[in-house]
Phi, psi and omega in degrees: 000148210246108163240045155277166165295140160263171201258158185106341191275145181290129190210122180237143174240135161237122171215162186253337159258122181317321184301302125042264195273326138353265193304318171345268194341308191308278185344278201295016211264355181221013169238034162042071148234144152278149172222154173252118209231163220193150168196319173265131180246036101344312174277328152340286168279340142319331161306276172325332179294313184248017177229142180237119178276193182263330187223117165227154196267149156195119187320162152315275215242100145213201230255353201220339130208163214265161175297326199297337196249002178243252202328332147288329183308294177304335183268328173305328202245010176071017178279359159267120174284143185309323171292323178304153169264167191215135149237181192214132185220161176177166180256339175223117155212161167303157191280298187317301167325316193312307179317303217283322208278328168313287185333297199285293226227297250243145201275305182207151195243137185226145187268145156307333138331292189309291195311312147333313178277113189298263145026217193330336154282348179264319157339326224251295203273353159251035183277112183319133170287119182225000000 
């Protein structure tokens, strides 16, 4: 499996943990992907108002709003585009959250183990969309 970027595709991370958007940044630092990283998420989405990635990551659960309330807000204002992937990533969340957020927006749910993993996150982000 070709786990480059093609070029120009885009990866915006919104997580609250720095370490996080570290590793991603590590990972992705030889596979021609831009990546865009978020630890505040205001600034995300402020981001997101004039940029459409190809892939966007995005916790759950962080302190001032949760993913689940950063993907209605973009699907509320049409800034997500149909083509972006959405992953929803976390380290604890209840199964019912895991659902609801499958349901509304996110293509796919990756744990932060996974994320941790060079391997298995590039798997993950180059995995065909169906």
């Amino acid at each position: 499996m070709d786990q480059t970027a093609k070029k120009g595709e885009q990866l915006v991370v919104i997580d609250d943990d720095a370490g996080i958007c570290a590793i991603v940044q590590r990972h992705l630092r030889d596979a021609a992907w831009q990546v865009a990283c978020f630890t505040n998420e205001l600034e995300g989405l402020a981001y997101l108002a004039s940029h459409e990635p190809d892939i966007l990551l995005v916790d759950i659960r962080m302190p001032r709003i949760d993913g689940d309330q950063i993907l209605e807000e973009l699907a509320a204002s049409n800034r997500l585009a149909p083509s972006t992937r959405v992953l929803v990533s976390s380290s604890v969340l209840p199964p019912r959250a895991i659902w609801q957020s499958f349901e509304k927006f996110a293509a796919t749910f990756i744990s932060k183990d996974i994320v941790a993993s060079k391997e298995e996150f590039l798997a993950v982000l180059c995995a065909k969309r169906y």
